[in-house]
VOLUMFI-815023 format. One record per residue (C-alpha): residue in one letter; x, y, z; residue number from 1. Coordinates in steps of 0.25 Angstrom, whole numbers, plus 2048, in hexadecimal, padded with zeros to 3 digits. Example, Ala and Ser with C-alpha at 12.3 -4.5 7.8 and 13.67 -1.06 7.14 Angstrom:
BEGIN
aa xx yy zz i
A 831 7EE 81F 1
S 837 7FC 81D 2
//
This chain:
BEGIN
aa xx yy zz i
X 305 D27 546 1
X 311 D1C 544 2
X 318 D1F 539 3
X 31B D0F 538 4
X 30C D0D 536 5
X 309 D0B 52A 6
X 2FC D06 522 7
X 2FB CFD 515 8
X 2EE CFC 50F 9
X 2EA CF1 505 10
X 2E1 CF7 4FA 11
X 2E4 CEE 4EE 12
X 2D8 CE4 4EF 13
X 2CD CE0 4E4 14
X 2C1 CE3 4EC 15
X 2BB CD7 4E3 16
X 2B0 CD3 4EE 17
X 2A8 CE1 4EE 18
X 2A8 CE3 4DF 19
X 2A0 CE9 4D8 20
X 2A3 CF6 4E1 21
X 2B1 CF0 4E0 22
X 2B8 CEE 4D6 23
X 2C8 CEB 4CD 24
X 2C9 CFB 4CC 25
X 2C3 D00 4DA 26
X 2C3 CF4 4E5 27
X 2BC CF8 4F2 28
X 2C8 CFD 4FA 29
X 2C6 D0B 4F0 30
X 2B7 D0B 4F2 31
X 2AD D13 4FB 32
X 2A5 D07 4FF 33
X 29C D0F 50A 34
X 299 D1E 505 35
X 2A5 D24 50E 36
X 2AE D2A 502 37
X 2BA D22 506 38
X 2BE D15 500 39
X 2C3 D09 509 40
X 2D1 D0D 504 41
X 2CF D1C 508 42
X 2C9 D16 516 43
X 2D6 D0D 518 44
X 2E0 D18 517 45
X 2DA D21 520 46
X 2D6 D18 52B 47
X 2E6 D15 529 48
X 2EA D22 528 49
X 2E6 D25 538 50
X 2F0 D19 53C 51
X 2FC D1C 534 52
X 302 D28 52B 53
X 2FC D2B 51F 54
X 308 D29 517 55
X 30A D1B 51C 56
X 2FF D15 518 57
X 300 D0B 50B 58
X 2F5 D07 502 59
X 2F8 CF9 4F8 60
X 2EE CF9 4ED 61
X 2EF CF3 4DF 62
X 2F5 CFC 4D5 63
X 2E9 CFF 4CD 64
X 2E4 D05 4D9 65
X 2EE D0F 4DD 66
X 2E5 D1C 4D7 67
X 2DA D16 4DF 68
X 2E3 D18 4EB 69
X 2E9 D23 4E7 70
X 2DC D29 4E4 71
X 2D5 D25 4F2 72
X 2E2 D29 4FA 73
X 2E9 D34 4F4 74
X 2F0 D36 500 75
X 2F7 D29 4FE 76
X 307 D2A 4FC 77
X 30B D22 4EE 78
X 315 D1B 4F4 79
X 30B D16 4FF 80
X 301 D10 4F2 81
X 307 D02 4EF 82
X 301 CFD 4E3 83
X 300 CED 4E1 84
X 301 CE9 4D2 85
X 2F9 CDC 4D6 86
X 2EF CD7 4E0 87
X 2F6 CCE 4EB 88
X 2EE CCF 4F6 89
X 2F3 CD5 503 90
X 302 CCD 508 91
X 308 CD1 4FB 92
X 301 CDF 4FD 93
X 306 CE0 50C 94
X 315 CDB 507 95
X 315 CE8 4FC 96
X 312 CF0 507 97
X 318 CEB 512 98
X 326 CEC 509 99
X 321 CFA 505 100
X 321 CFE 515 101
X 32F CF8 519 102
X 336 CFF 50E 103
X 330 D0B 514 104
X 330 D0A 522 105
X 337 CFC 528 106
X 32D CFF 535 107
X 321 D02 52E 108
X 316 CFA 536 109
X 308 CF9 52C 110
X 2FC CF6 52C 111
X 2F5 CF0 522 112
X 2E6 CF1 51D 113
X 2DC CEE 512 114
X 2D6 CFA 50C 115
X 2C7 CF6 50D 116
X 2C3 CF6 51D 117
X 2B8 CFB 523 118
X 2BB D00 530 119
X 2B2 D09 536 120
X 2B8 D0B 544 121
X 2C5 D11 53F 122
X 2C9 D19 54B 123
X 2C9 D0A 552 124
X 2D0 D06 545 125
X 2DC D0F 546 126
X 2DC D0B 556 127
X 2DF CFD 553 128
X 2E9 CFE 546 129
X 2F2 D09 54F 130
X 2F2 D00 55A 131
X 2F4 CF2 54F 132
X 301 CFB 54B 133
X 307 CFF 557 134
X 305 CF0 55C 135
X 30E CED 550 136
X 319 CF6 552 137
X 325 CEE 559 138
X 31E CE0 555 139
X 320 CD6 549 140
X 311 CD3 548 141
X 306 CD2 53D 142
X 2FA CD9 543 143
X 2EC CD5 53C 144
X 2E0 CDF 542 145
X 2D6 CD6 546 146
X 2C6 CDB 546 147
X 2BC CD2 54F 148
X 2B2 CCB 545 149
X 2A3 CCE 548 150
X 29D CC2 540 151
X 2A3 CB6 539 152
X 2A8 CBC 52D 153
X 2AF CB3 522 154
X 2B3 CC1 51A 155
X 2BE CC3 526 156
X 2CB CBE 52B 157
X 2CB CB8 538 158
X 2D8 CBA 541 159
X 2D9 CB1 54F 160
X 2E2 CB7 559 161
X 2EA CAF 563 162
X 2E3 CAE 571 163
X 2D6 CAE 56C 164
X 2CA CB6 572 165
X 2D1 CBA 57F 166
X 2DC CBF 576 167
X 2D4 CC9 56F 168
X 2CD CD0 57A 169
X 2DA CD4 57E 170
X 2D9 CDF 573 171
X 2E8 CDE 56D 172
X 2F0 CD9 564 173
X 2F0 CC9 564 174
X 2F6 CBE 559 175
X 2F0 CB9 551 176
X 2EC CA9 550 177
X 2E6 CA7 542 178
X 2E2 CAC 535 179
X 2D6 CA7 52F 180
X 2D1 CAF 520 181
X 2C2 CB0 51E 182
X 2BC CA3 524 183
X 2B0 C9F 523 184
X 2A2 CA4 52C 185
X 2A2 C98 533 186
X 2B0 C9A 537 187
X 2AF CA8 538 188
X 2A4 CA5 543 189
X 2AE C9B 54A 190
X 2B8 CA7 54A 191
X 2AF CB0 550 192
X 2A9 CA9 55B 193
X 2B8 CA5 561 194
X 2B9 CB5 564 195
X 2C8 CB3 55D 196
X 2C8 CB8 552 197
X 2CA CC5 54A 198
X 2C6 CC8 53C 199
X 2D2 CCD 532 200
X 2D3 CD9 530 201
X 2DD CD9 525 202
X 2E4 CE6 52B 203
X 2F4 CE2 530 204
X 2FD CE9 538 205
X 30C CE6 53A 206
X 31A CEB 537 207
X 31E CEB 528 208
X 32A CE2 52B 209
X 323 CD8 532 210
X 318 CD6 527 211
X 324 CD4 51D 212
X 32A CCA 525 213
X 31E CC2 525 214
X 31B CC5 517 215
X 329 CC1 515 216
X 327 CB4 51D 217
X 319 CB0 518 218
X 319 CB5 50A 219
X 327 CB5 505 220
X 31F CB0 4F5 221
X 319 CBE 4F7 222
X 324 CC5 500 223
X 330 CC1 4F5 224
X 329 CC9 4EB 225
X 32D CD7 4F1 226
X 33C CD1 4F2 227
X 344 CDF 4EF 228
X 339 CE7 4F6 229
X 343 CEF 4FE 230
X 348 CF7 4F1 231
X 33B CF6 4E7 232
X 333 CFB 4F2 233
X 331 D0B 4F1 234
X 339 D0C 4E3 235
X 335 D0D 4D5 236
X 336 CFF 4D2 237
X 32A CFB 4DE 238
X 320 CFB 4D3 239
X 328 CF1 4CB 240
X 32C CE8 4D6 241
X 31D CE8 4DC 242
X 318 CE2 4CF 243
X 323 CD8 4CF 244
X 31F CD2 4DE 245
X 30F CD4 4DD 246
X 310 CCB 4CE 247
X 315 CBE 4D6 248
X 30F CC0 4E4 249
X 304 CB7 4E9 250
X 2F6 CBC 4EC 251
X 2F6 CBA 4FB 252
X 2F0 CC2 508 253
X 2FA CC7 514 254
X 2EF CBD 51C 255
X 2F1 CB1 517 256
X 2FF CB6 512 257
X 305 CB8 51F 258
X 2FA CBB 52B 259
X 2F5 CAD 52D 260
X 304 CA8 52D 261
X 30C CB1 534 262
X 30E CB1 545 263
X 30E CBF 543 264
X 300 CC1 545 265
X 2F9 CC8 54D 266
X 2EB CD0 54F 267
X 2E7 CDE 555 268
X 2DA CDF 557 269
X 2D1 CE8 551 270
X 2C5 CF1 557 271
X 2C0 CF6 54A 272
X 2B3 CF3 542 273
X 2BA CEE 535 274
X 2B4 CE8 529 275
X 2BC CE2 51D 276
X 2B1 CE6 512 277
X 2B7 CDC 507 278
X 2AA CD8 501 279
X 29C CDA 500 280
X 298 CD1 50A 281
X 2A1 CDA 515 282
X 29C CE6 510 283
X 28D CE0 514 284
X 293 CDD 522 285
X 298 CE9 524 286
X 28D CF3 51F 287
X 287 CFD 528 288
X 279 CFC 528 289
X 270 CEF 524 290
X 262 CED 523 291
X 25A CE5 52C 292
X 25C CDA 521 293
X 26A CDC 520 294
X 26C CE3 515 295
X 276 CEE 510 296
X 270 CF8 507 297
X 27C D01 504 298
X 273 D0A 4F8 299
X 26A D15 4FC 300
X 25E D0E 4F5 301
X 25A D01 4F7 302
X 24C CF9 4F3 303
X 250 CEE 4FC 304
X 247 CE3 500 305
X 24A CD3 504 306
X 257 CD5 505 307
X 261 CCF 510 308
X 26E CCF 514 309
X 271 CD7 505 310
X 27A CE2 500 311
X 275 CED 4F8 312
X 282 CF6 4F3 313
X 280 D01 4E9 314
X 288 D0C 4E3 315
X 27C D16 4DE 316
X 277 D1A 4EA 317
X 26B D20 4E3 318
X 268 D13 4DC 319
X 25C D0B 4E1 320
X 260 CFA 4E5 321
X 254 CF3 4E7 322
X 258 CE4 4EC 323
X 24D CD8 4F0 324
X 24E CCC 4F6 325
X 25E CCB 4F7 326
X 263 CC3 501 327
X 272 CC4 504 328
X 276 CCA 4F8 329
X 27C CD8 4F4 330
X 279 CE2 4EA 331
X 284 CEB 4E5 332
X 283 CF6 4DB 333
X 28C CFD 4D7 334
X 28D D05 4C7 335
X 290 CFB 4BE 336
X 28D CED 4C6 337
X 281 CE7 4CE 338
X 285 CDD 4D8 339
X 27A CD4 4DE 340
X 27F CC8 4E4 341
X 27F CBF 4F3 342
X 286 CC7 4FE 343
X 291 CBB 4FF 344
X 2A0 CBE 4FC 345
X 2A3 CB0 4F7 346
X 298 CB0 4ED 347
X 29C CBF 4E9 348
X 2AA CBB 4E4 349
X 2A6 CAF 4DD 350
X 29A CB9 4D4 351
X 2A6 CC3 4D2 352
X 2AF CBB 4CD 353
X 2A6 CBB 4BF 354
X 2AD CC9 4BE 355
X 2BA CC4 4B9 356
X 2B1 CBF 4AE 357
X 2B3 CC7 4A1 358
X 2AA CD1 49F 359
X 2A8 CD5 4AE 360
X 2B6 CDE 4AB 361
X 2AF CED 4AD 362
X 2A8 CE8 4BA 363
X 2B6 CE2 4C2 364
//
């Protein structure tokens, strides 16, 4: 392995759109969503650890959740546990760790990752993200690996790569043309059928010094913040001086932040099944078995009849859910809430916002 290579994983989100299961406490990126005894986290770090050295990979998380962490990776250096005092969405969490990385190593080359993928080819995986960071090495690029959608998905990212279809069945690395963030189906159907397209992945790959450049050249509201990282960085007073920049920094993504602006930009293609489970809805697209109605019952015992398109989710496996006549909807039932409501992502974050009501506080 390079000893360059390095991995930041992004672990610090809310996990609002699959509650109940997740919740303020416990997001989905701690849990063991299918059986296996591993948490999306615990996945994460040892998909990574088969691309770069153990010690150099790097998990950003809020602070409340360092015994999580701790606890689900206790092979996990300290010093590699960067703990956010507030939620700012991912630029301000790459530029913590990018500064992190030069003060460490001014060559480090990283690759950046959420903590909740589903990748089930992993060997193909590690293929591609080895080759992703030797490609980097001796070039100023932002690398983006890009997964060829299946269907018109509106949940996704679409990346358009320059040279269009006849560029991508060269199978390398091309630059990218455009952005666009989470369309809508019928562009999503458009974006399909041009054959030009990649979906996100949400997983980057460049040099740490070329990132802070960009960050530095896009960002500066969020880049000037971490002014004096040279010294604070690695000494007693970090803690301090990461509260001081994370209280005034803007809530922004590193796509909109910096990917959809900078000439940097370029896409390796991916050979991997992937899925980015971010709510209940990809959870039902990506489950393993359906019936012959298209419905996922993930509970031993189901009375199910009627039903099409729904969801059945329960944490007592020796409880019986009977379910009639639902059509798109989801079940979830988990110990102390009973979720039934349309199998529809928009719709879902509009019901749960009536959490932040009073008296919902034990169930957030």
């Amino acid at each position: 392995m390079n000893r360059n290579f390095y991995c930041v994983i992004m672990a610090g989100g809310a996990g609002t759109r699959f509650w109940p299961v997740s919740k303020y406490n416990c997001p989905k990126q701690f849990l063991d969503m299918d059986g296996s005894g591993k948490s999306f986290l615990r996945k994460t770090f040892e998909r990574f650890s088969r691309i770069v050295p153990e010690e150099n990979i790097i998990v950003v998380t809020a602070d409340r959740f360092k015994d999580i962490v701790a606890g689900q990776l206790p092979e996990l250096k300290t010093e590699n546990l960067l703990l956010e005092p507030y939620s700012r969405d991912t630029a301000p969490c790459i530029a913590y760790a990018t500064y992190t990385l030069l003060k460490r190593n001014p060559d480090a080359i990283m690759a950046v990752t959420p903590a909740d993928h589903v990748i089930p080819d992993e060997d193909i995986f590690v293929e591609d993200v080895t080759k992703a960071l030797d490609y980097t090495i001796g070039r100023d690029i932002l690398m983006t690996l890009g997964v060829s959608p299946t269907r018109p998905d509106p949940n996704y990212g679409y990346i358009q790569v320059s040279g269009g279809r006849y560029k991508i069945k060269d199978n390398e690395a091309v630059k990218v043309k455009t952005f666009t963030e989470k369309p809508d189906i019928e562009l999503a159907k458009v974006f399909l059928n041009s054959g030009e397209f990649f979906w996100n992945s949400g997983i980057f790959v460049w040099k740490a010094e070329t990132v802070r450049e960009e960050l530095e050249r896009y960002l500066p509201e969020v880049t000037r913040l971490f002014a004096g990282w040279e010294n604070a960085i690695g000494s007693r007073v970090e803690r301090e001086f990461v509260e001081k920049a994370y209280t005034d920094c803007i809530k922004i993504s590193i796509d909109y932040g910096i990917m959809e602006k900078t000439e940097r930009a370029w896409l390796f293609p991916g050979h991997f099944k992937w899925a980015d489970i971010g709510n209940w809805e990809s959870l039902y697209d990506f489950f393993p078995e359906k019936d012959k109605d298209g419905n996922a019952m993930g509970c031993r015992k189901t009375l199910s009849s009627g039903n099409k398109n729904t969801m059945v989710i329960a944490k007592n496996k020796h409880k019986l859910i009977a379910v009639n006549g639902l059509e798109d909807y989801m079940v979830i039932d988990t110990d102390d809430v009973l979720l039934i409501c349309p199998k529809n992502d928009r719709k879902f974050k509009d019901f749960v916002a009536g959490l932040a009501m009073p008296g919902f506080e034990d169930y957030r």
